[in-house]
Each structure stands twice: as structure tokens, then as C-alpha cells.
N, C-alpha and C positions, 0 to 999 in steps of 0.2 A: 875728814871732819865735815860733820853738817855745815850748811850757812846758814846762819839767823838773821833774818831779817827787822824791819820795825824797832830802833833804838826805844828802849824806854824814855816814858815821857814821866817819869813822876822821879823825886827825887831821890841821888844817889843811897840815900843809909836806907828809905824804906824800900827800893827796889831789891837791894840786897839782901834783904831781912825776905822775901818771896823767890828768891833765885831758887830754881827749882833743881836737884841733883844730876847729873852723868847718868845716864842707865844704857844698857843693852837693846836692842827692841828689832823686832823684826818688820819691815815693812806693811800693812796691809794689801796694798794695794798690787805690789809686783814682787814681794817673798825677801826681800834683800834684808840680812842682816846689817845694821851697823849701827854705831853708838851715838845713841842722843844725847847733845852737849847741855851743858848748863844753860842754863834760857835767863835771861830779866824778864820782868814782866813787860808785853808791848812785844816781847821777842818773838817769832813763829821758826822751826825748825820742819825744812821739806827733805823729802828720801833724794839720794843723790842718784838713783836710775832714775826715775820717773815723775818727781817733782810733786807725789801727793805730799801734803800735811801731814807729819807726823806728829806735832804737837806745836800749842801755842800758849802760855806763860801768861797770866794774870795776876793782877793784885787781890789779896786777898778773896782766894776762889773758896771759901767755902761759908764764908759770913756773909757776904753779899750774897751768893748764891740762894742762902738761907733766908735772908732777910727777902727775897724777890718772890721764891715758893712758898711763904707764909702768906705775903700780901695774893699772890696768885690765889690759892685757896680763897682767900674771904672775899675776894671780888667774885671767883665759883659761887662761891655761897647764894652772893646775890641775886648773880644768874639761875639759878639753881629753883629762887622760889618766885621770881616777878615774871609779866609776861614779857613775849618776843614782840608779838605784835598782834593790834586790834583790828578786823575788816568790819565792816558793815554795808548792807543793802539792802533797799526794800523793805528797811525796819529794821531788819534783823540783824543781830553783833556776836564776833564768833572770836575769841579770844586761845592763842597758840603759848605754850613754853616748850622748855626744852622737852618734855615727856609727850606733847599733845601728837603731835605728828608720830611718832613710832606706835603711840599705841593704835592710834587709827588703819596704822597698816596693819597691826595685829586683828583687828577688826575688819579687815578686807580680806583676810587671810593668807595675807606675805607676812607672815610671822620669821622669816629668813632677814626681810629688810628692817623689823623690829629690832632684833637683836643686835645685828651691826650698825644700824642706825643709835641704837642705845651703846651701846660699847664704845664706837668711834666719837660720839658728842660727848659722852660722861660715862662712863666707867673706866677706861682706858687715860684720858688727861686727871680723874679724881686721882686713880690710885699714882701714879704719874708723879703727881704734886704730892701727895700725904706720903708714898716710899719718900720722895726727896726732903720732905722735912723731917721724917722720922731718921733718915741715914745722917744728914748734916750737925743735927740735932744730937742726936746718938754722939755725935764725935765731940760735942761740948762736954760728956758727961765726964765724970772723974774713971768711970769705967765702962766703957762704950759695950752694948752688947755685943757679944761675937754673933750674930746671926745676920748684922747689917752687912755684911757683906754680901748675903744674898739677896738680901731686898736692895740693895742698890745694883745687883746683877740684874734682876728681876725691870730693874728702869732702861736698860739696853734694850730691851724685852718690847714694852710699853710705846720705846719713844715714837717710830712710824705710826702707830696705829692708833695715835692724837691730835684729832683733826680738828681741830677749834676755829683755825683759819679757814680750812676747804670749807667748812662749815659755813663763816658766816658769807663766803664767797657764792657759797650755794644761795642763801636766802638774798643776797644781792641780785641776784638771776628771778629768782621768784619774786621780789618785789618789782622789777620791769614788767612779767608778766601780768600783775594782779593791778597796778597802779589807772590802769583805763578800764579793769571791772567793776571794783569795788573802793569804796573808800580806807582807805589804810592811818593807822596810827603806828607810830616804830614806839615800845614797850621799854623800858628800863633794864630789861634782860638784855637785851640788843645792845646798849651801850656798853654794858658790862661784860658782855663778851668781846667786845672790840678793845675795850684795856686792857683784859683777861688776854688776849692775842698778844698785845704788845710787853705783858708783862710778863710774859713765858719767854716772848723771844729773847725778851733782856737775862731772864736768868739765865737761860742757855749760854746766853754772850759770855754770860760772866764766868762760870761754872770751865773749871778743868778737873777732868776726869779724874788725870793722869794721878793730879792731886789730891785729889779723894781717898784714892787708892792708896798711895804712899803714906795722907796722915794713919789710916787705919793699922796700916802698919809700924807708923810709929807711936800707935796707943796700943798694939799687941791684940788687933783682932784676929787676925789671923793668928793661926794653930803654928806655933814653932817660929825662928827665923827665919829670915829669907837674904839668903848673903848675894849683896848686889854686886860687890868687890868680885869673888868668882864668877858670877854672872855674866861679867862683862866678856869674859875669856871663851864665853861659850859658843858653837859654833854648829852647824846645822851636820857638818861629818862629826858630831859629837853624840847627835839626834837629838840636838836641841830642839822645842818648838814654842812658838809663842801660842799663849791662852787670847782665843776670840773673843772672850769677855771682857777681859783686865789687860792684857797686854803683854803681860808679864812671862819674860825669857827663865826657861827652866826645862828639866831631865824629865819624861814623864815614869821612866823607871823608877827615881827616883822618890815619887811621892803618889806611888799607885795611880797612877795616868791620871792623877787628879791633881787642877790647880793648885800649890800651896796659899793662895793668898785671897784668890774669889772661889776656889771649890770646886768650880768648871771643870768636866771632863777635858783630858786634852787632846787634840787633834793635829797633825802634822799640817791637812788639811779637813774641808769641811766635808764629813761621811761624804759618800757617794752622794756627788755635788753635782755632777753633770748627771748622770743619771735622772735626779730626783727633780730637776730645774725641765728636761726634757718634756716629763711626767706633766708638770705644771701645768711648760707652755705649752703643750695639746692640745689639755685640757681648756685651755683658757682660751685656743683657736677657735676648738669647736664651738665653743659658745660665745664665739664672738658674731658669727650668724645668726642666732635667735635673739642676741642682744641688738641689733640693729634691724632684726625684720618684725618682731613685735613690738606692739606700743607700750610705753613705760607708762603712759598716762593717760584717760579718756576725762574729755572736755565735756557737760551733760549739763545742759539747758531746755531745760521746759521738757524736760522725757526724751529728749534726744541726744544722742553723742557722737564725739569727734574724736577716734581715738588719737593720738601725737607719738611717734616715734624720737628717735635722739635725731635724727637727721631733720625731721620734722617741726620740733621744737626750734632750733638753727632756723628753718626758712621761715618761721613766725617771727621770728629779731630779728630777721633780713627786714621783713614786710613792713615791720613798726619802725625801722630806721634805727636801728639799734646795731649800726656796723658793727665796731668795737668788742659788744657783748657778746656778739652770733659767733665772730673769729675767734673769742674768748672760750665758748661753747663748745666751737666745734672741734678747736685743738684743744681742749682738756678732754671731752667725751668720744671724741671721733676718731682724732686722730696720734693723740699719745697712745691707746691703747694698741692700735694698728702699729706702732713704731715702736711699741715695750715687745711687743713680738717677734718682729722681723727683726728689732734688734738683740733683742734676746736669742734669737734664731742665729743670726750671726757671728755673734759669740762662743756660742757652744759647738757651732759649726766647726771656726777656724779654729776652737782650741781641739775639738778632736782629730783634726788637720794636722796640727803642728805647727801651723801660720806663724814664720818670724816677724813677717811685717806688720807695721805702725802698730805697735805694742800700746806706747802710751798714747793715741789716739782710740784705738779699743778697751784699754782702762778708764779716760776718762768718757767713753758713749756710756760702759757698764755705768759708773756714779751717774750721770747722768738719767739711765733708766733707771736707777732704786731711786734716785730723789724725786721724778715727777710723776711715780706713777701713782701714787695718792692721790691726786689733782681731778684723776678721772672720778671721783665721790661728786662733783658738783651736782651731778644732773639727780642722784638720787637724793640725793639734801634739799636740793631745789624739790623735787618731786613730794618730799615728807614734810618741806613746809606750803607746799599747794592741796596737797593732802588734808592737812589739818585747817588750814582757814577756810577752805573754799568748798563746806557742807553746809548748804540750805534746802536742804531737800528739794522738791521738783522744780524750786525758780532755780538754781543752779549748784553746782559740784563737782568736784574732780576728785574721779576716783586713782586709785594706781594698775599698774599693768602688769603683767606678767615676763615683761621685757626687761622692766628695771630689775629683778630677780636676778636674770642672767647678766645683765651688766654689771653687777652690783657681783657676783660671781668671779665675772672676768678682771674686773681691777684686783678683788684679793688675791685670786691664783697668780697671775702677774707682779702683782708683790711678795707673795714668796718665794716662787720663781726665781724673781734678783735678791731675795734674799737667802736662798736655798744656793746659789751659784757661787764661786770663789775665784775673786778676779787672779789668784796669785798662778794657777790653773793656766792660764794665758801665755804665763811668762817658764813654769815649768814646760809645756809643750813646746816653746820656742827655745830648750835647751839654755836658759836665762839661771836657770839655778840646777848645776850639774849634781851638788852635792843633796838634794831633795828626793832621790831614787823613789822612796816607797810615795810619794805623791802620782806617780800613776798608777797606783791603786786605787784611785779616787778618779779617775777621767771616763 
């Protein structure tokens, strides 16, 4: 039996009224079968190998949820059409929102940093927000569409690649920059994206998955039954597997190797996971040289220019006394990427090793690399909004580099990289899960 933690804090009859059911489930993080117990809400339930989080039990997770991605959206909204912020010098006033800076690098001819720059600030958190109101939403109806199922798969999808925070962390870095050039105003956008931050993380807070999942099934979105009573009995020399998307324990013979409940193809593990994670991180190696030896950004005053590296930038927040922000700088742009590597490098290493040792110390480095490697976006967000404020023609400008490209490069490949790897892979190799045979087919 799992332990749960966190007694609930709210009162006896409405906790029980959210007690969430007994189900089967397979571990994430280290392949282990075993049955998640009924939770209260305030309750959290961890794997008994290895101690990740397999679920955690809220009060009403899908109306709060709802209520927090609707207000998220209209504070979007605001952001969406006011500005970030106003510079001026020497007369002149040069006014930024969320669109001014990517397109100016499409106008430099990094049309690669436009697109991710637009995707990662707003297209990727819009759609983000409008799936989770439309799937939440959907399940108020009298007959919920069957296709929200994929559009809340579709949000698994989304979630990393919604940078709102690295974002306005970025423009934090470029306001230190710009503050002893130019005169600055901070714009109404800006506010509104710093609630927008907090208001997302709250919905998240609130939001269980698990239970999303389950009401859909008990409004009949999914195609057919799903008998969770059998479910439980099921077992990996059975050739159970659990769905990456939903969770959900089941036969893949039995329902054409396709999830019954989110649709997902299913996998014992993730395709050729080490393989494809290999591929990545090469790739991400190689350009992790041309990301640190050209300049991401040239300084141009009166016809002349200074180009600035990522290392370079760093010693300019050393020089202005800016400790704090340069160690800030340098370990999101410098030196997480050098450490998504080698540790990613290490991983894959000892699992095609066999390595039994420190298993759940190697699990938690892998969470660790998929959570911070997003972090390394500051220096090109910093970069998109020095971009867009800082054109006045020949009395001064900052154009972008061809540096930022490749670093802007090396964080996405490193994040699919740990998203493309499967930490369960780890504990298969160390003979942790005898009964998972055909999972080396996948190392």
C-alpha cells in the first residue's frame, strides 16, 4: 500500500464528496506497478521504489481549474494588445509588445528566432489556456464532446513549451541592460503578464489530471468501458502497459495498441528512446560551439559596433555590479545547457551500461534536466526585447546575431532530448523490472 501523505484540511463530508478512487497505475518514473489508494484531498500518493509523485488529490479540480484558465486568458487578452514597455533618447520613443521583437528579428533575417520566439511567448500558452477551457468546459455540458479528449492530450503536448515566466525573466535581464541607456517606462503588458504568470501557476496548483481523466469517463467520452475492477489485477507478465498520456493501465491487444480512454498509441516504452535522445544530444553538442563563440547580439552606436557573446553579456553584469543577475545569466545560459548534456550524456551512458547503482539519484538528475532546461530561453528573450526597443538608427541600436540561432537551437534539441528519453529505461537495465522483457527493445 502507498502512503499518503498531507491530512486534509477542509471539512470531513466535502472531502469525501472529492475522494478520488483505487486504481492500478504504473510508476513513471522507475516502471513499477502498483495500486493507487484512495486519496482526500491535501492527500499526495509516492511510488514505493523510488518516491516520485504519483498523484495528488484536490478539492474540486476541475471548476477551479476552469475558473483560473478563463481568468488566465482575459488577463492574455490584455497583454496581448497594450504595450511591454516605452524607451526614449535624444527625442526619440520606440514602444515594444508582445509581437514587436520577433518580428524585428524576422526583419534581420532570423526568421528561426521569430517563430520560436512567437510560439514559446503566445501561441503555445494561447492555445494552452483556450484547450483547457474548452476541455473543463466540455465536461460541464449535458453531453461533453468526445473529441476533448484529444485536445486535453494535445495540453501534455503544450505544457513545457509555455514560457511566460522565462519570458518575463528575460525582459528582467534586458531592463538592467537598457536602464543606464535609455529612459524606460514599464507598459501595462508587463503587469499583465506577471498576474498572467501567477495565474497559470495557480491553475496548475489546482488542476488534477488524473481527474479530468476519470470525469470524462464518467460522462462516456471515451469509446466503450473501461473496467477499472479488472484493471487492477493487471500485471506487466500479462503485457500490461500503461498510456504516456492518461496514465491509464490496459492490454494493448486488446484495443488495437490504442489507448481506450485518451486514444494514444500505446507503448510498453517510449520508441527508440535512447537512440532518438542520443541523436539530440549530438546534435545539441555540436552547436553548443558556435552557440558560445558567436555573438548573439551587436551593440551599434554612432556606425560602430560591439558585438556581445552569452559569456560576454555575463561580464557586462559583472562590470555594472549586477552579481546576482550575471550568476543568474550565467547558470541559466552557460551553464545548464553544458550540464543538460553531460547529464543527459550520463544517463544514457549508464543505462546502456546496465548501471544498478544510485537508481533514484539518476531519476531524480533526469526530472531535474527536463524541468530546467527551458530556463536557458532567457538570454534570447532578453535578446528580442533589446531588439525591438533599442533602434534609432545611427545614434544607436542593437541588432541580433547569428549566435542566438544556435543557442536558441541547442535548448530545443536538449529539450526533446529529455523529453524523447524514458527514465523507466534506467531501472529496466538495472534488472529492477524482470518481467518488462521486450523494453530492450527500446535501449
Amino acid at each position: 500500500m502507498l502512503i499518503a501523505d498531507s491530512p486534509p484540511a477542509h471539512p470531513a463530508a466535502e472531502a469525501e464528496a472529492w475522494r478520488t478512487p483505487a486504481r492500478l497505475c504504473e510508476c513513471a518514473s522507475c516502471g513499477r506497478f502498483q495500486t493507487l489508494p484512495s486519496l482526500l484531498p491535501g492527500q499526495t500518493a509516492s511510488c514505493l521504489r523510488c518516491g516520485s509523485r504519483l498523484r495528488r488529490a484536490v478539492v474540486d479540480p476541475i471548476g477551479r481549474a476552469l475558473a483560473l484558465n478563463i481568468a488566465a486568458l482575459s488577463i492574455f487578452a490584455i497583454a496581448w494588445v497594450m504595450t511591454l514597455m516605452t524607451v526614449s533618447t535624444a527625442g526619440m520613443v520606440r514602444d515594444a509588445s508582445l509581437f514587436t521583437g520577433p518580428v524585428d528579428m524576422g526583419r534581420a533575417g532570423l526568421w528561426e528566432l521569430t517563430i520560436v520566439v512567437l510560439f514559446t511567448t503566445v501561441v503555445a500558452p494561447v492555445l494552452k489556456l483556450f484547450a483547457m477551457v474548452y476541455v473543463l468546459a466540455g465536461l460541464r455540458l449535458d453531453r461533453p464532446p468526445r473529441h476533448i479528449r484529444r485536445v486535453f492530450a494535445l495540453v501534455e503536448h503544450l505544457r513545457p513549451w509555455s514560457m511566460i515566466e522565462v519570458f518575463l525573466l528575460g525582459v528582467a535581464v534586458a531592463y538592467t541592460k537598457l536602464v543606464d541607456l535609455v529612459h524606460i517606462e514599464l507598459g501595462v503588458a508587463l503587469y499583465a503578464l506577471f498576474i498572467l504568470m501567477l495565474t497559470m501557476i495557480a491553475a496548475e496548483a489546482v488542476l488534477d489530471r488524473q481527474a479530468v481523466w476519470e470525469e470524462m469517463e464518467r460522462r462516456g467520452v471515451p469509446h466503450g468501458e473501461i473496467d477499472h475492477a479488472a484493471g487492477i489485477l493487471l500485471r506487466p507478465e500479462h503485457g500490461a502497459v500503461s498510456c504516456h498520456t492518461c496514465g491509464l493501465v490496459g492490454l494493448p491487444h486488446e484495443h488495437d495498441a490504442h489507448c481506450p480512454r485518451c486514444g494514444s498509441r500505446l507503448h510498453a516504452r517510449k520508441p527508440n528512446a535512447v537512440a532518438r535522445a542520443w541523436a539530440l544530444l549530438i546534435a545539441a553538442a555540436i552547436l553548443y560551439i558556435p552557440a558560445n563563440y558567436f555573438p548573439v547580439l551587436a551593440f551599434i552606436q554612432l556606425g560602430s559596433g560591439q558585438p556581445s557573446t552569452i559569456l560576454g553579456g555575463v561580464v557586462e553584469l559583472l562590470d555594472a555590479g549586477l552579481l546576482p543577475l550575471a550568476l543568474l545569466v550565467f547558470f541559466a545560459s552557460v551553464a545548464v545547457p553544458l550540464l543538460k548534456v553531460l547529464g543527459l550524456g550520463l544517463l544514457l551512458g549508464s543505462t546502456q551500461a546496465g548501471w544498478r547503482g544510485r537508481l533514484r539519484d539518476r531519476t531524480r538528475l533526469y526530472f531535474a534536466v527536463h524541468a530546467i532546461g527551458r530556463w536557458s530561453m532567457i538570454d534570447i528573450f532578453m535578446v528580442t526585447i533589446l531588439v525591438a526597443l533599442v533602434r534609432f538608427g545611427a545614434v544607436v541600436s542593437i541588432q541580433p546575431g547569428y549566435g542566438g540561432v544556435a543557442f536558441c537551437a541547442v535548448v530545443i534539441l536538449t529539450m526533446i532530448a529529455a523529453e524523447s528519453f524514458d527514465p523507466r529505461l534506467m531501472w529496466d537495465a538495472a534488472g529492477e523490472n524482470p518481467d518488462r522483457p521486450e523494453a530492450d527493445a527500446h535501449r
